[in-house]
N, CA, C and O atoms as a GROMACS GRO file, in nm:
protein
  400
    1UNK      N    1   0.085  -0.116   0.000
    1UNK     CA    2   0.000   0.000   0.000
    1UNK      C    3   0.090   0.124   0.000
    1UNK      O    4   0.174   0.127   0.090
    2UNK      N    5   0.088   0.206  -0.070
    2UNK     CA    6   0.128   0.368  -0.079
    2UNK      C    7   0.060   0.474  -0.022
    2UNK      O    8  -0.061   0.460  -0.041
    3UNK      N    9   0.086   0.568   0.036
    3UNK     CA   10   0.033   0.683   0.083
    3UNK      C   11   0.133   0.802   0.031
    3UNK      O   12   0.255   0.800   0.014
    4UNK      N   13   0.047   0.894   0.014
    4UNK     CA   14   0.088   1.006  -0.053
    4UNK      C   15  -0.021   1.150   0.015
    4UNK      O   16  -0.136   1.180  -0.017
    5UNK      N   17   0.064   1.209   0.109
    5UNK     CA   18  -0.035   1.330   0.136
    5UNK      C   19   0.000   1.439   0.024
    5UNK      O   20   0.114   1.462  -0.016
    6UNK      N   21  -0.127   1.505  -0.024
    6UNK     CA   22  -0.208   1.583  -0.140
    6UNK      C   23  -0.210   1.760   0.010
    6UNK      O   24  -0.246   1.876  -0.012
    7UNK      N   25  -0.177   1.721   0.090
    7UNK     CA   26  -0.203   1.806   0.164
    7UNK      C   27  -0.355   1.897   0.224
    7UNK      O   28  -0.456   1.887   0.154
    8UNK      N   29  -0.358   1.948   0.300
    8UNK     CA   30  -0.532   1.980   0.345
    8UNK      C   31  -0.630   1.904   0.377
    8UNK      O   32  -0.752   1.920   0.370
    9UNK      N   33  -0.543   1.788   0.426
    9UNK     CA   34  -0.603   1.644   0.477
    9UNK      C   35  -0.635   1.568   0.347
    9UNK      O   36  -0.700   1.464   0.349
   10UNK      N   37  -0.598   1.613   0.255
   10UNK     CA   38  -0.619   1.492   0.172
   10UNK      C   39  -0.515   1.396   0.099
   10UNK      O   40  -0.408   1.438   0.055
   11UNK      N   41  -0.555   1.275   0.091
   11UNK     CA   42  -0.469   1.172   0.076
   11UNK      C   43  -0.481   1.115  -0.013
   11UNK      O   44  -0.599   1.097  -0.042
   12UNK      N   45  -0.356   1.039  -0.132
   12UNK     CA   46  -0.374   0.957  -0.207
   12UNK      C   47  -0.363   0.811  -0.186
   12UNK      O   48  -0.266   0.798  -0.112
   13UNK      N   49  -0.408   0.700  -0.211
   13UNK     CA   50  -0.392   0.595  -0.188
   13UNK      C   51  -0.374   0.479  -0.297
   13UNK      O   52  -0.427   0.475  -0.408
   14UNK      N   53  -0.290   0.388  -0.244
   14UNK     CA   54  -0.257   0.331  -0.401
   14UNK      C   55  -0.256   0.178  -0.311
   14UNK      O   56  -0.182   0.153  -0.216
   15UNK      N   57  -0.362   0.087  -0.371
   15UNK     CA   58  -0.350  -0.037  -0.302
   15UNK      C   59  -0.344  -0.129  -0.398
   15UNK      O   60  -0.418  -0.095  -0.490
   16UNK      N   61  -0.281  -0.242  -0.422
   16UNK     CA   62  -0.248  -0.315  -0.470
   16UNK      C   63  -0.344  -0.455  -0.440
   16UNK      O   64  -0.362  -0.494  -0.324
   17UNK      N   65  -0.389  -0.510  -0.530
   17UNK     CA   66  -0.458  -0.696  -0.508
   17UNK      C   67  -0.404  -0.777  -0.621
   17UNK      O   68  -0.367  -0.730  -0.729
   18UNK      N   69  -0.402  -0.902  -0.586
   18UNK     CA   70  -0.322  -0.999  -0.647
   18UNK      C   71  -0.483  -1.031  -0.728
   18UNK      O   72  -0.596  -0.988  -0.710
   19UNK      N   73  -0.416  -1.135  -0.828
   19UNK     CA   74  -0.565  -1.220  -0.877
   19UNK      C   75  -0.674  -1.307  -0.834
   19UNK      O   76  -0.788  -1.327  -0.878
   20UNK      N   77  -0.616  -1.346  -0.749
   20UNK     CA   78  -0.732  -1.387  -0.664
   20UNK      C   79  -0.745  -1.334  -0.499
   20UNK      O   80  -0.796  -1.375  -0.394
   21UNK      N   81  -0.686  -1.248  -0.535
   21UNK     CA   82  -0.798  -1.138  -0.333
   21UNK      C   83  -0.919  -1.062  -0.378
   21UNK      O   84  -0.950  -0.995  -0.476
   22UNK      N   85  -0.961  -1.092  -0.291
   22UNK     CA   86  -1.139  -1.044  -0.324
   22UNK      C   87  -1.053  -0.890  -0.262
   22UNK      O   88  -0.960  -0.887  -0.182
   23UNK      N   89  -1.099  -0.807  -0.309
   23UNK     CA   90  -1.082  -0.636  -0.283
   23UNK      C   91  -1.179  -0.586  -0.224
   23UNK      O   92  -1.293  -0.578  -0.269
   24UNK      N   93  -1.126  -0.533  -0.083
   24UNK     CA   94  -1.229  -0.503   0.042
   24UNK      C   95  -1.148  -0.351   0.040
   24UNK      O   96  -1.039  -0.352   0.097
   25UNK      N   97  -1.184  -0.243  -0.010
   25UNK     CA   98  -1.139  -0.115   0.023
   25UNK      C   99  -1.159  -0.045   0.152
   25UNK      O  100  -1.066   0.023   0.196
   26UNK      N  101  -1.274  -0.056   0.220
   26UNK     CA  102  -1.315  -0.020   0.347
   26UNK      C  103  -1.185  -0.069   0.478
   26UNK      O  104  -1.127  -0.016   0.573
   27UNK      N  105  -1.188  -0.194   0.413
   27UNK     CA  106  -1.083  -0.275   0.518
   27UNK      C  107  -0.959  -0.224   0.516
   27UNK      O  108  -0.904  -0.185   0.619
   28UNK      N  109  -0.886  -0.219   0.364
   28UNK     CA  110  -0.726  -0.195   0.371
   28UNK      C  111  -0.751   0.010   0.430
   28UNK      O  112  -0.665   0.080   0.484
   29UNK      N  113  -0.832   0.033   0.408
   29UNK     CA  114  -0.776   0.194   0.442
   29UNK      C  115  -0.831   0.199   0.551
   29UNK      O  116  -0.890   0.306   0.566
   30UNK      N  117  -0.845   0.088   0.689
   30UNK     CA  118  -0.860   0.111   0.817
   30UNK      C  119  -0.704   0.062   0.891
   30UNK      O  120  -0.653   0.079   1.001
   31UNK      N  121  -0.653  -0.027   0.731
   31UNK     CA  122  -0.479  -0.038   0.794
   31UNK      C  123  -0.391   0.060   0.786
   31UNK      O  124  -0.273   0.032   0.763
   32UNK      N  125  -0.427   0.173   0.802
   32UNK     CA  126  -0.401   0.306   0.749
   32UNK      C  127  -0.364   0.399   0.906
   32UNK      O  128  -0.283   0.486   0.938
   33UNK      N  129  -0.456   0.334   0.964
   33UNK     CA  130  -0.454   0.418   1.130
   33UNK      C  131  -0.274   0.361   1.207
   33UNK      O  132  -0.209   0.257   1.214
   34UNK      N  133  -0.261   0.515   1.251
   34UNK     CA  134  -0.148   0.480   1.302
   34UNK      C  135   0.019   0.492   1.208
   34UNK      O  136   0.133   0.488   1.252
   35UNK      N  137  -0.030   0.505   1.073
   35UNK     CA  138   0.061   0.535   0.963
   35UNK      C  139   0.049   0.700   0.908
   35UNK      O  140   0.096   0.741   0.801
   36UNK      N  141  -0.011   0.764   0.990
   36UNK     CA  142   0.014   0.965   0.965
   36UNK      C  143  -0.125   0.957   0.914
   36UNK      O  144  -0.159   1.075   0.922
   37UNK      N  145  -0.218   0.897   0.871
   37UNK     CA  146  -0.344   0.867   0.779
   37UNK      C  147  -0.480   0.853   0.851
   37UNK      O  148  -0.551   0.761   0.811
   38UNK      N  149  -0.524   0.921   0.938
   38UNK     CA  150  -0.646   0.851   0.977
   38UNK      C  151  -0.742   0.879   0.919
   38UNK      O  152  -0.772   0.996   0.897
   39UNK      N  153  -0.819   0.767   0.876
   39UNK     CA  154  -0.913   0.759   0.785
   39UNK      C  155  -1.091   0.696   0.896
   39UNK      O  156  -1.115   0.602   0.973
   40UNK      N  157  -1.170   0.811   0.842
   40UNK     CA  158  -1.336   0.836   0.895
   40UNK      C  159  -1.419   0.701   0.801
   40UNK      O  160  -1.397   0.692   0.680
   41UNK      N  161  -1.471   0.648   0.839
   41UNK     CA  162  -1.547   0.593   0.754
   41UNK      C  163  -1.683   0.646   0.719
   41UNK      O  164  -1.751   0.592   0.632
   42UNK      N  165  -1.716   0.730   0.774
   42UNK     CA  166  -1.792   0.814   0.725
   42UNK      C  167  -1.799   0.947   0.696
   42UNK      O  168  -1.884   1.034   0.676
   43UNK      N  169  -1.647   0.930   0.703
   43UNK     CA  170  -1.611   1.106   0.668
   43UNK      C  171  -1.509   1.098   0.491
   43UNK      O  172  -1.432   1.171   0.429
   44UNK      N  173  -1.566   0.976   0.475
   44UNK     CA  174  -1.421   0.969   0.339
   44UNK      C  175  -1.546   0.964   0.216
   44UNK      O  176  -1.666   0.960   0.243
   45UNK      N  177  -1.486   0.966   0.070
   45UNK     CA  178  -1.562   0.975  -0.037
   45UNK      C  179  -1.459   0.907  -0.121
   45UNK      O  180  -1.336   0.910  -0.114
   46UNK      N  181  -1.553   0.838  -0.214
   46UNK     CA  182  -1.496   0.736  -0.350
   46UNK      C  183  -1.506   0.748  -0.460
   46UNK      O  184  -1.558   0.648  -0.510
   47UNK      N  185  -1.477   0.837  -0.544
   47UNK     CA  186  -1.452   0.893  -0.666
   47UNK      C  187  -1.403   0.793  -0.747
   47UNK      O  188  -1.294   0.738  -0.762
   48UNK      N  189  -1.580   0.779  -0.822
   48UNK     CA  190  -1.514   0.645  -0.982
   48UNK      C  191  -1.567   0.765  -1.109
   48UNK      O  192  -1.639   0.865  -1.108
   49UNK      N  193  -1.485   0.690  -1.214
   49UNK     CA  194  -1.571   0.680  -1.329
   49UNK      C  195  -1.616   0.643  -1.421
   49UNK      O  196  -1.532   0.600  -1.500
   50UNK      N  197  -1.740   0.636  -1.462
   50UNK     CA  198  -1.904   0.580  -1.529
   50UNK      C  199  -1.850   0.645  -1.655
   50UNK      O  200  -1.803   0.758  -1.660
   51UNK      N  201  -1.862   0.552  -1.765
   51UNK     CA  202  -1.840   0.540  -1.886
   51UNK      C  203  -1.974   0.456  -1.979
   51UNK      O  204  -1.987   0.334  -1.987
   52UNK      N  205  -2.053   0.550  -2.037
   52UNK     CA  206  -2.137   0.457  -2.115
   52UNK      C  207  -2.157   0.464  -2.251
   52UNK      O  208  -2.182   0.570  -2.309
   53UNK      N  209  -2.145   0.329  -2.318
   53UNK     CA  210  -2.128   0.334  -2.457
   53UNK      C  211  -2.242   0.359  -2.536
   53UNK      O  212  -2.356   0.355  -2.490
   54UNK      N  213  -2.207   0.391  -2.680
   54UNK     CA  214  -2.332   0.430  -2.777
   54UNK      C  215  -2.309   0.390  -2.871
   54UNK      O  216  -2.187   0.375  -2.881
   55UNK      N  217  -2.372   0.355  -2.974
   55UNK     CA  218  -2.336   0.321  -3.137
   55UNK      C  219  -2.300   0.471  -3.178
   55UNK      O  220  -2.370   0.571  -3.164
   56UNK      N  221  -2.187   0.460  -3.226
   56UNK     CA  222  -2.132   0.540  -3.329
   56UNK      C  223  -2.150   0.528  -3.416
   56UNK      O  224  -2.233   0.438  -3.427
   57UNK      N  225  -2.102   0.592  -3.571
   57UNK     CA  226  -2.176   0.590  -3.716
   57UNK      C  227  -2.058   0.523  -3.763
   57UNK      O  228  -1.938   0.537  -3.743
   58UNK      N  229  -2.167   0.404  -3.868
   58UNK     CA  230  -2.151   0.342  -3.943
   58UNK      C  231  -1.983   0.340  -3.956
   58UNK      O  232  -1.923   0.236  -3.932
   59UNK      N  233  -1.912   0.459  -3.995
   59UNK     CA  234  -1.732   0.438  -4.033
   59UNK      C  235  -1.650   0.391  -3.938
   59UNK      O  236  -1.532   0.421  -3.954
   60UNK      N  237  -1.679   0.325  -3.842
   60UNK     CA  238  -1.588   0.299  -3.721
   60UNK      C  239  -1.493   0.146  -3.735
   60UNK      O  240  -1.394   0.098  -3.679
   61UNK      N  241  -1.620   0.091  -3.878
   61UNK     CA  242  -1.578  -0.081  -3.888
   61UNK      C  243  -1.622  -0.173  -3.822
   61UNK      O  244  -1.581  -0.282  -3.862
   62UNK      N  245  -1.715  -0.180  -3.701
   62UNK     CA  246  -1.820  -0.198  -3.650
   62UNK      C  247  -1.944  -0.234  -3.665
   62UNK      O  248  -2.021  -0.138  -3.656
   63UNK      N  249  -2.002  -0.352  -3.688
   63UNK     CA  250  -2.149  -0.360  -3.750
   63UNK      C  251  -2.242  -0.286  -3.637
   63UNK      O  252  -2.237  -0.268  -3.516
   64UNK      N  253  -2.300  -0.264  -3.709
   64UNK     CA  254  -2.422  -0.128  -3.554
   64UNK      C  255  -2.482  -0.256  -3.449
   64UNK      O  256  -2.472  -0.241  -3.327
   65UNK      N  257  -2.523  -0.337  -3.487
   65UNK     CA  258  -2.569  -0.454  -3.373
   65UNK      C  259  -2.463  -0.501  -3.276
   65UNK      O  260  -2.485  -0.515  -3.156
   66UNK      N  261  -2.315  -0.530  -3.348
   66UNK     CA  262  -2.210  -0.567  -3.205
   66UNK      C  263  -2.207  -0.414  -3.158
   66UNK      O  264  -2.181  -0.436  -3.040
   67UNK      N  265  -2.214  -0.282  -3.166
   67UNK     CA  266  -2.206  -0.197  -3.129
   67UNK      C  267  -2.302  -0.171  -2.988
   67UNK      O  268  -2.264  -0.143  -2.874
   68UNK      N  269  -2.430  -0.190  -3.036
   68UNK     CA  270  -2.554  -0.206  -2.938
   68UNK      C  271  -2.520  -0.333  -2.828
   68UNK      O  272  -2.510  -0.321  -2.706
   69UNK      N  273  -2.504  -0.460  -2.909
   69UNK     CA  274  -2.476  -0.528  -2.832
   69UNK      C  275  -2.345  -0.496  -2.692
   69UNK      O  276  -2.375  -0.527  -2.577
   70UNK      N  277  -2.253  -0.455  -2.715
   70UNK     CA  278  -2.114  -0.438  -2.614
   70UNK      C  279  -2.174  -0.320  -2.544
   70UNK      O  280  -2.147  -0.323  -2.423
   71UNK      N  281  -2.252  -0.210  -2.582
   71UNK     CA  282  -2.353  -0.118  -2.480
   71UNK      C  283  -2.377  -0.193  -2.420
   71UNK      O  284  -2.311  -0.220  -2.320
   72UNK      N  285  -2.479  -0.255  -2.456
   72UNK     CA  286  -2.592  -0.355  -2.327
   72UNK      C  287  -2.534  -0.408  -2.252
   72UNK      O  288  -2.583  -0.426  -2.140
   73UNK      N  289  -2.393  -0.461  -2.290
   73UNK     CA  290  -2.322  -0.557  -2.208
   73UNK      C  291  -2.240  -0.495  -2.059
   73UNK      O  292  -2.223  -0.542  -1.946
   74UNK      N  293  -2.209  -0.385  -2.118
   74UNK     CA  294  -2.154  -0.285  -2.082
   74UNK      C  295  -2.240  -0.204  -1.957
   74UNK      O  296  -2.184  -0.167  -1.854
   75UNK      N  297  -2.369  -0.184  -1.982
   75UNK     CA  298  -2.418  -0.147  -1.898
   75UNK      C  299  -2.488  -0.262  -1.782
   75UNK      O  300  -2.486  -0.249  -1.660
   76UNK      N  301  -2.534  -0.351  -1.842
   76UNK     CA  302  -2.536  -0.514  -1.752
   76UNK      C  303  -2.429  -0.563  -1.634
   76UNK      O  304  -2.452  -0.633  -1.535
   77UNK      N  305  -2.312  -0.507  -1.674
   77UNK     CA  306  -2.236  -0.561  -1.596
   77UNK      C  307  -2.250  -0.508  -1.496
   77UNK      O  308  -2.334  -0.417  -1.493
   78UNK      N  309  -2.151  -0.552  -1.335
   78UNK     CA  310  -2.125  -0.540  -1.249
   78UNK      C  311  -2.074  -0.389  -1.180
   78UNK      O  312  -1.958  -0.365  -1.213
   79UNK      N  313  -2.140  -0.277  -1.087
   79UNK     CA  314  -2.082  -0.182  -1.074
   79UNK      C  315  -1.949  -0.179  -1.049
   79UNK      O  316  -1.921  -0.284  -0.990
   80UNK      N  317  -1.852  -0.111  -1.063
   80UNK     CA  318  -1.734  -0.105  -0.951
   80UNK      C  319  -1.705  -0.117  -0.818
   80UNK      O  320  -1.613  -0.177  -0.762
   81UNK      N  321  -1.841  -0.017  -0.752
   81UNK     CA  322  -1.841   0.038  -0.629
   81UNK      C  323  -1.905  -0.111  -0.515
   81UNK      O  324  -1.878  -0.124  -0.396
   82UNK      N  325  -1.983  -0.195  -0.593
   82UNK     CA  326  -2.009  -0.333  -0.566
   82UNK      C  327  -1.898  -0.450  -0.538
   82UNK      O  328  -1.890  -0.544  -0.459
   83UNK      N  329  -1.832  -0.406  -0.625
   83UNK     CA  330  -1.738  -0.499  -0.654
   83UNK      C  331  -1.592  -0.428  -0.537
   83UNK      O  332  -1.532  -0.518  -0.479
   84UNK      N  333  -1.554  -0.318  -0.514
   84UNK     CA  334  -1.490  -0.282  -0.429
   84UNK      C  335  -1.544  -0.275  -0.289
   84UNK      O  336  -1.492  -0.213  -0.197
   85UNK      N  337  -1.662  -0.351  -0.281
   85UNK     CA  338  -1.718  -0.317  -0.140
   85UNK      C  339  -1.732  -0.174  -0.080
   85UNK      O  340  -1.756  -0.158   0.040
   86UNK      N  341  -1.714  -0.058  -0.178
   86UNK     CA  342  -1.777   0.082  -0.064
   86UNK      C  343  -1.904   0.116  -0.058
   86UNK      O  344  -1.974   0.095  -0.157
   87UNK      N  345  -1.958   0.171   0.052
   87UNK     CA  346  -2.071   0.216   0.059
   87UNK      C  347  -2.114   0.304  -0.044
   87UNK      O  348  -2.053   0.371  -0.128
   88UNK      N  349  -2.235   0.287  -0.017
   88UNK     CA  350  -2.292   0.359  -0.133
   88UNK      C  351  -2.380   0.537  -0.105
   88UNK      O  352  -2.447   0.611  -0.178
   89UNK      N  353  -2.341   0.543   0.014
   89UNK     CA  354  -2.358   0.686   0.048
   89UNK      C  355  -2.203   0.738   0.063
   89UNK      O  356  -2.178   0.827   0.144
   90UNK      N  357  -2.118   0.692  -0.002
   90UNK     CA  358  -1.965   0.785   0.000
   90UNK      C  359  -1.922   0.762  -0.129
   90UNK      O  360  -1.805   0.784  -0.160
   91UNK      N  361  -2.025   0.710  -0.232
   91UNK     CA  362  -1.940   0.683  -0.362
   91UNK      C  363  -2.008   0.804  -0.484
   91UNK      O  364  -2.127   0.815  -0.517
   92UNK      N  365  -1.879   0.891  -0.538
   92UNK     CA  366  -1.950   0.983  -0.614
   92UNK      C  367  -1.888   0.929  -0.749
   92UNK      O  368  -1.785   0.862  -0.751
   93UNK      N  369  -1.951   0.959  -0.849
   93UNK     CA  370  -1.941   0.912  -1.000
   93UNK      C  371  -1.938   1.000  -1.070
   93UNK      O  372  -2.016   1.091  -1.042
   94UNK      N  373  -1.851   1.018  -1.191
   94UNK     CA  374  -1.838   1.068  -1.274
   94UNK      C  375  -1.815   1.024  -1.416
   94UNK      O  376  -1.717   0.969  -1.466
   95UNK      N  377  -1.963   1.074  -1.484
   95UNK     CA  378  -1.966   0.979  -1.626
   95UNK      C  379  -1.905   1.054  -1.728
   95UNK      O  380  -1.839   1.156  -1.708
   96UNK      N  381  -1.927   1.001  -1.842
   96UNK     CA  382  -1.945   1.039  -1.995
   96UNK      C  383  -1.973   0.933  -2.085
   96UNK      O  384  -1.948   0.813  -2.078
   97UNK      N  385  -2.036   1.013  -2.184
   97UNK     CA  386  -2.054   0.912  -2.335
   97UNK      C  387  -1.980   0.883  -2.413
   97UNK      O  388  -1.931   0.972  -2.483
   98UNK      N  389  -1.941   0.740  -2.434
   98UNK     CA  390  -1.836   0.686  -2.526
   98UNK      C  391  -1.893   0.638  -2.646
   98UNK      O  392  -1.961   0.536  -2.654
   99UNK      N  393  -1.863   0.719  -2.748
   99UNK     CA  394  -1.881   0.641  -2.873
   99UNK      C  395  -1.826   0.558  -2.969
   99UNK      O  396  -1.735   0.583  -3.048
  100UNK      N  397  -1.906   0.438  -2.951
  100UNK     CA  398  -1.799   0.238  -2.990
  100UNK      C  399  -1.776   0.310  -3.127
  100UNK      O  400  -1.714   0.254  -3.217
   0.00000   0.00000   0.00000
């Protein structure tokens, strides 16, 4: 794990998981106390970002149906914020539209 103070109490964090550790974020940044870092669990926020796809036109090389299709898929899948275990009253998102 890395720590990096950003200064004004804020911190960067850089955690590392192998291929098979299930990734518990809540957990590793409570191993944090006692290392210059104390971390609120309800005083912290989780900044992802939401990417959602669209069919683009026809010139991309792309048939428009796998286009639609990898959207759908795309949006079907699994959140991040699920999958990292954070709460969901500290997780803020930031999207945009990607065009396949």
């Amino acid at each position: 794990m890395q720590i990096e103070s950003l200064g004004s109490d804020c911190w960067s964090v850089k955690i590392n998981y192998g291929f098979k550790n299930d990734p518990d974020v809540p957990a590793a940044l409570q191993q944090l106390r006692g290392r210059g870092c104390e971390v609120e669990s309800m005083g912290t926020s989780y900044f992802l970002s939401r990417d959602v796809f669209v069919p683009g036109d026809n010139n991309s090389g792309m048939a428009l149906w796998r286009q639609k299709l990898f959207g759908q898929m795309h949006h079907n899948a699994a959140g991040v914020a699920d999958f990292l275990l954070l709460p969901s009253n500290s997780v803020v998102e930031l999207g945009s539209k990607v065009q396949v």
